[in-house]
C-alpha positions as CSV (number, residue, x, y, z in Angstrom):
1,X,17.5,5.1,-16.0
2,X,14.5,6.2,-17.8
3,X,13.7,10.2,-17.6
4,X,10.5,10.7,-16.5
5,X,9.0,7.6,-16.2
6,X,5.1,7.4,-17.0
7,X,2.4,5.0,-17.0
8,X,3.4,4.6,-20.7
9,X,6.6,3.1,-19.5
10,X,4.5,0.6,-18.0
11,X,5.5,-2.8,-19.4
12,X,2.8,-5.2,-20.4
13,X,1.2,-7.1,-17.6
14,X,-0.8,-10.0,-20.0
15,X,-0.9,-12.7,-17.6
16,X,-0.5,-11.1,-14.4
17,X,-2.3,-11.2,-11.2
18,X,-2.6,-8.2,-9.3
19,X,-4.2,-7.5,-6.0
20,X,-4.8,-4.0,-4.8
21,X,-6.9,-3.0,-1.7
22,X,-8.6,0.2,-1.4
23,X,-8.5,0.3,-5.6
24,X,-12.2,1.6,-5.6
25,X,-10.6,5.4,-5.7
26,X,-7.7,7.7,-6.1
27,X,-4.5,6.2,-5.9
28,X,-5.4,2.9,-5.9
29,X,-8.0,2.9,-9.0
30,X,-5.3,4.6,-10.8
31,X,-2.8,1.9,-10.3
32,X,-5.7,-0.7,-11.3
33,X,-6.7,1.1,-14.1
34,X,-3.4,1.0,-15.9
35,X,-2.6,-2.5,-14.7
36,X,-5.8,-3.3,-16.7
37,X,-5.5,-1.4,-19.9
38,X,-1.6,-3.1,-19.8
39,X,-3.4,-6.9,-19.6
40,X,-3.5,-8.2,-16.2
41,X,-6.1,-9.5,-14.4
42,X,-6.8,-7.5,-11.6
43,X,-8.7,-7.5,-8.4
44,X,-10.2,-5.0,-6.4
45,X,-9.9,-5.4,-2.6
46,X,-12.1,-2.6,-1.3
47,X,-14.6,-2.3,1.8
48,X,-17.7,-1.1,-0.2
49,X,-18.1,-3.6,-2.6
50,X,-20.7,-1.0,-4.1
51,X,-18.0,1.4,-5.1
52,X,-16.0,-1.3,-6.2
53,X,-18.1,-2.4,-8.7
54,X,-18.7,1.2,-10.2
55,X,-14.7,1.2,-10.7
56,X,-14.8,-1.9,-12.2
57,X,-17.4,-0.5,-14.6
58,X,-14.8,3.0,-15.1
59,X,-12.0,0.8,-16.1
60,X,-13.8,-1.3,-18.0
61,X,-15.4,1.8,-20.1
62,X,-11.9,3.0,-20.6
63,X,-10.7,-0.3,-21.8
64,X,-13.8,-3.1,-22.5
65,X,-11.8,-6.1,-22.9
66,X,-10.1,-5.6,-19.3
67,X,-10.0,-8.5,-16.5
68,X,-11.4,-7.0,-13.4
69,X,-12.9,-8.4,-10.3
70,X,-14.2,-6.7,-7.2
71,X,-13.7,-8.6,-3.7
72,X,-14.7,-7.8,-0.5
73,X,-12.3,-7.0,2.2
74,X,-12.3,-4.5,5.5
75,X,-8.4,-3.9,6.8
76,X,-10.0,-3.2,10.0
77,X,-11.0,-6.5,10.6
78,X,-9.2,-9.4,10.8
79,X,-12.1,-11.4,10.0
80,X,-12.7,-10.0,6.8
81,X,-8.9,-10.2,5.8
82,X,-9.2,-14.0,6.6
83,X,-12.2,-14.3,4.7
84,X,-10.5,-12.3,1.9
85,X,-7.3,-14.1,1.6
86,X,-9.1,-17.6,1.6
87,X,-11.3,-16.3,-1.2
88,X,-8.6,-15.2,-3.2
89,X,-6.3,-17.9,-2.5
90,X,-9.5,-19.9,-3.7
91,X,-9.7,-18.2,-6.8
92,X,-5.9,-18.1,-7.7
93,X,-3.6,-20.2,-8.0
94,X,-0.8,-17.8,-8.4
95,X,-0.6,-14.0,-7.8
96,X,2.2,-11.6,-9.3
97,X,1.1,-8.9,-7.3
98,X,-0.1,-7.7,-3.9
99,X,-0.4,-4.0,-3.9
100,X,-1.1,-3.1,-0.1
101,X,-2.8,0.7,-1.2
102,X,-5.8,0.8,1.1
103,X,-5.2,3.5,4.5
104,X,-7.1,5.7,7.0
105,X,-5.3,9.2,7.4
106,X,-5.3,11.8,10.7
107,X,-8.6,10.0,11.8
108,X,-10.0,10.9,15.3
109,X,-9.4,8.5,17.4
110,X,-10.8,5.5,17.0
111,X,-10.2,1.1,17.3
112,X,-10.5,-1.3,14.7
113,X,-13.2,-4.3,15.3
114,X,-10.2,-6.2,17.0
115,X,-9.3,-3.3,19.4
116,X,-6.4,-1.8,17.5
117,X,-5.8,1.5,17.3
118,X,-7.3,2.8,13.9
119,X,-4.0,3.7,11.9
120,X,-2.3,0.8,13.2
121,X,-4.3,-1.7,12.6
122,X,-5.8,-0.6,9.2
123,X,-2.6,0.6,7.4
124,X,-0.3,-1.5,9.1
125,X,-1.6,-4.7,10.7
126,X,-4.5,-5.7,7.9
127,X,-1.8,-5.4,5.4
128,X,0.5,-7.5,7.3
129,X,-2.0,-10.4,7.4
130,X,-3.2,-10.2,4.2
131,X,0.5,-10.3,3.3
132,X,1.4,-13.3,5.1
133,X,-2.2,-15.4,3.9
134,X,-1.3,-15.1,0.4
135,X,2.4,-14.9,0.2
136,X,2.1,-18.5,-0.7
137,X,0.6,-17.9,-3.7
138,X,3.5,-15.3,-5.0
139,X,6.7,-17.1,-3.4
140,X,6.4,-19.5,-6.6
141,X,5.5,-17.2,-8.9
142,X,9.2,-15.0,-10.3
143,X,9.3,-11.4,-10.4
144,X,6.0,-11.2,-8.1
145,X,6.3,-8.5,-5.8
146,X,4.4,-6.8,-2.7
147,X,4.3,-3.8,-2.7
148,X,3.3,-1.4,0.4
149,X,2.1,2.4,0.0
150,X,3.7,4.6,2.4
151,X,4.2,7.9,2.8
152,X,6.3,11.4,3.1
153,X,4.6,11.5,6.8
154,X,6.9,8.2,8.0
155,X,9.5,10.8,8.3
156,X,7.8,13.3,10.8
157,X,6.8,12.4,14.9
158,X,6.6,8.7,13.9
159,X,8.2,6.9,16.4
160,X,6.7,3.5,17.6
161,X,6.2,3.1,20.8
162,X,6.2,-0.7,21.2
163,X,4.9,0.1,24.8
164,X,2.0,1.7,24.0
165,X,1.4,0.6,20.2
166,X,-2.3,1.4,20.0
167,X,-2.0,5.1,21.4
168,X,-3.8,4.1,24.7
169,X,-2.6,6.5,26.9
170,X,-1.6,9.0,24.5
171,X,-3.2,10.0,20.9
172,X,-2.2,12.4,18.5
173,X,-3.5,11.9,14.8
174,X,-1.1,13.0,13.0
175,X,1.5,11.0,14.6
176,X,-0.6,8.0,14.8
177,X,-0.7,8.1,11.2
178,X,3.2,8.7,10.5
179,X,3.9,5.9,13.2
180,X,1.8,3.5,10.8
181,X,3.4,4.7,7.6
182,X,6.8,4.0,9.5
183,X,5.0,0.7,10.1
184,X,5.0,0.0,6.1
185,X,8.3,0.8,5.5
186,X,9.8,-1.2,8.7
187,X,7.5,-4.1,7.3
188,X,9.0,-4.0,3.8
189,X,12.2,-3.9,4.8
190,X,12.1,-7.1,7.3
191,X,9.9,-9.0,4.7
192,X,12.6,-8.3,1.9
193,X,15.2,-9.4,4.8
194,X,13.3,-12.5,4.6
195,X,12.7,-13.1,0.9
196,X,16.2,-12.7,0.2
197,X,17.3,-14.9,2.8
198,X,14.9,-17.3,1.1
199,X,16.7,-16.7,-2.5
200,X,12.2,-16.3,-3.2
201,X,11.5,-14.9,-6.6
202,X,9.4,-12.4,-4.8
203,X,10.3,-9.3,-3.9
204,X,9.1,-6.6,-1.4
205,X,9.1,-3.0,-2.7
206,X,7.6,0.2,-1.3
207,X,6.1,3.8,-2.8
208,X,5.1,7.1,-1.9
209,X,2.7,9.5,-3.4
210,X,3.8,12.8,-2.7
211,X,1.2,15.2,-2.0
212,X,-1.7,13.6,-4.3
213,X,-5.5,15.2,-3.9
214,X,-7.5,12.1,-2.9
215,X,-10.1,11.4,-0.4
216,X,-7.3,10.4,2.1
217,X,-7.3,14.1,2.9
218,X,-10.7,14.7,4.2
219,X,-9.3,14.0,7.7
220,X,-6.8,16.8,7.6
221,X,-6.8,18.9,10.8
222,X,-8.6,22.3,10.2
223,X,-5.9,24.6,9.2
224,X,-4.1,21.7,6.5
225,X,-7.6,21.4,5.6
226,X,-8.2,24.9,4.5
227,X,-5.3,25.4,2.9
228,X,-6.0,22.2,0.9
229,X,-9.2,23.6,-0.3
230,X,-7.4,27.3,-0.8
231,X,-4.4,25.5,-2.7
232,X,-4.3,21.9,-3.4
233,X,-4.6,22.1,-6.8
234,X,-1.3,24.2,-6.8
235,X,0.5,22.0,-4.9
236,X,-1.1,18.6,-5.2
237,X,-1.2,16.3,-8.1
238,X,-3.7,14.1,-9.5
239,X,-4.1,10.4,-8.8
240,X,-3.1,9.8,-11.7
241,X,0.2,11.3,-11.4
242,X,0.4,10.1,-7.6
243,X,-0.1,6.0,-8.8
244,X,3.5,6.6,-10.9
245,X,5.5,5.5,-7.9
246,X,3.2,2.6,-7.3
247,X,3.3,1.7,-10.5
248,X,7.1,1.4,-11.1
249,X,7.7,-0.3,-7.8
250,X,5.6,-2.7,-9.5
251,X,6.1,-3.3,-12.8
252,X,9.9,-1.6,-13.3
253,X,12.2,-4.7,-14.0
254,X,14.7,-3.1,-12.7
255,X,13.4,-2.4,-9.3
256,X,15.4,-4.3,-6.4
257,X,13.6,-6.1,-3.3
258,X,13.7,-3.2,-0.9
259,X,13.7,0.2,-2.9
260,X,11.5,2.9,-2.4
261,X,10.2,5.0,-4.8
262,X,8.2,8.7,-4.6
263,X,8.4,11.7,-7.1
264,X,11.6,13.6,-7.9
265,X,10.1,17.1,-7.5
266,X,10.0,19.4,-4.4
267,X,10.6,17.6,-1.4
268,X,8.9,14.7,-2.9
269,X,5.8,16.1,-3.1
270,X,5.0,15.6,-6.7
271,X,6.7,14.8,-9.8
272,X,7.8,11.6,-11.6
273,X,8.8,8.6,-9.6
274,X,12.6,7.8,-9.0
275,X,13.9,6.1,-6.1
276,X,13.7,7.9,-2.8
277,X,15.5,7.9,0.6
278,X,14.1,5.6,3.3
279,X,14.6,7.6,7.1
280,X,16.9,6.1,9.5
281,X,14.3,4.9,11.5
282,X,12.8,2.9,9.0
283,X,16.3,1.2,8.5
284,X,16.9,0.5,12.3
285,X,16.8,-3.1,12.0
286,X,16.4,-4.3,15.7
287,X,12.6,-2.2,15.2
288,X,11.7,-4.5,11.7
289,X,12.4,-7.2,14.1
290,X,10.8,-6.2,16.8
291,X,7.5,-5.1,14.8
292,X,7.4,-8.2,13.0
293,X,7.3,-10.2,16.1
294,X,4.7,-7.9,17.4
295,X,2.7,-8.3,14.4
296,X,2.8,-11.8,14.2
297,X,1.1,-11.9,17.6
298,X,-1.2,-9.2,17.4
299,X,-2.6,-10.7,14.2
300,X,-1.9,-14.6,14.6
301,X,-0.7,-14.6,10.9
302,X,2.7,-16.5,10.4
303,X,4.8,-16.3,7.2
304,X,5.7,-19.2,5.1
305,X,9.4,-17.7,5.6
């Protein structure tokens, strides 16, 4: 295994198609930044088209001859991940990689246009869709991958309550958003079930951050908040540094359909990206089932599975 794997180990993409929503900022412009600079052709999926194209511009500062296209698309709406994945599936023929970045984090409460609860639906359910509308376009495609952005938090009062999925009767941010990380990983798990069952070239892989500064964290509840502000740049890392696991689920050839990957310093919170422990719950089969069949009908997307 390689020690301290970088974005230098990054192998060269020429040819590649790469997806990545929410790419306008931190985590996500990091991981379409060096996908760029290594060659690919890479598209960012972001709600504010208008911040989109100044990343575009960024990337292409940093590297001129880069392939970079801005798309529309809102996670919160199935409309617009409809509308999205036809335009996409217009535009390519082939993708290599869906990068499923974009998320809310320890929002009040709140629904998305469909009437989902806010984490749910954003992190969990747009991505599913999106997922299933253009998994076409990577099944043919070997060594393509999807790969879903979770977090340390799917570990901590992240149960699913497939009774109450959208926190109707009972909301608590902060386990509204681990429930929806859990989501990610349950959803990786099944899909890579799935693809392998399929003997698919593709491949479904999943990363962590660690504790990265971004924007994510404007959300934190007022005491996380303040110490954020008194010591995140202590004991957060950059973007930069927080893409790594991102990255190498992505481009790593030897990554497996299925492994997780989040930094190898304190309790995950920052470091290099090695391959990380997936909690129990994620690996409780019956739930992947069971989520993936809600899914499916919450969002009316079937997979070509």
């Amino acid at each position: 295994m390689v020690e301290k794997w970088s974005e230098a180990d990054v192998p060269a993409q020429d040819g590649r198609v790469a997806v990545i929503t929410g790419a306008n900022t931190g985590i996500g412009f990091e991981t379409a930044r060096v996908l760029a600079e290594r060659g690919a052709t890479v598209v960012l999926a972001v709600r504010d088209t208008e911040k989109g194209e100044r990343a575009a511009a960024r990337i292409t500062e940093r590297a001129p001859t880069a392939k970079v296209a801005v798309r529309e698309l809102d996670l919160a709406s199935l409309d617009s991940v409809r509308t999205a994945a036809e335009r996409l599936r217009t535009e390519h023929a082939r993708l290599d990689l869906l990068i499923n970045n974009a998320g809310v984090m320890y929002t009040p409460k709140g629904t998305t246009r469909d009437g989902f609860e806010l984490h749910f639906g954003t992190n969990h359910l747009g991505h599913f869709a999106l997922t299933g509308l253009l998994l076409d376009r990577l099944l043919p495609v070997p060594d393509s991958r999807v790969v879903t952005v979770s977090s340390m938090a799917h570990r901590f009062r992240s149960e699913i309550d497939f009774e109450d999925p959208h926190a109707e009767h009972s909301y608590d941010r902060i386990s509204a958003y681990g429930r929806s990380k859990l989501a990610n990983l349950l959803f990786t798990r099944e899909l890579q079930s799935r693809l392998a069952g399929r003997k698919a070239g593709t491949i479904a892989t999943a990363a962590h951050p660690g504790l990265s500064a971004t924007e994510l964290m404007r959300h934190l509840p007022g005491p996380l908040n303040d110490s954020m502000k008194r010591f995140g740049s202590v004991v957060a890392q950059s973007p930069a540094m927080g893409a790594l696991p991102t990255l190498r689920a992505a481009t790593d050839p030897r990554v497996r359909g299925g492994d997780y990957y989040g930094p190898d310093g304190f309790m995950e919170t920052r470091g290099h990206p090695v391959p990380v422990k997936v909690d129990a719950r994620a690996r409780d089969t019956a739930a992947q089932l069971r989520l993936w069949t809600l899914s499916e009908d919450l969002t009316g997307v079937t997979f070509p599975l």
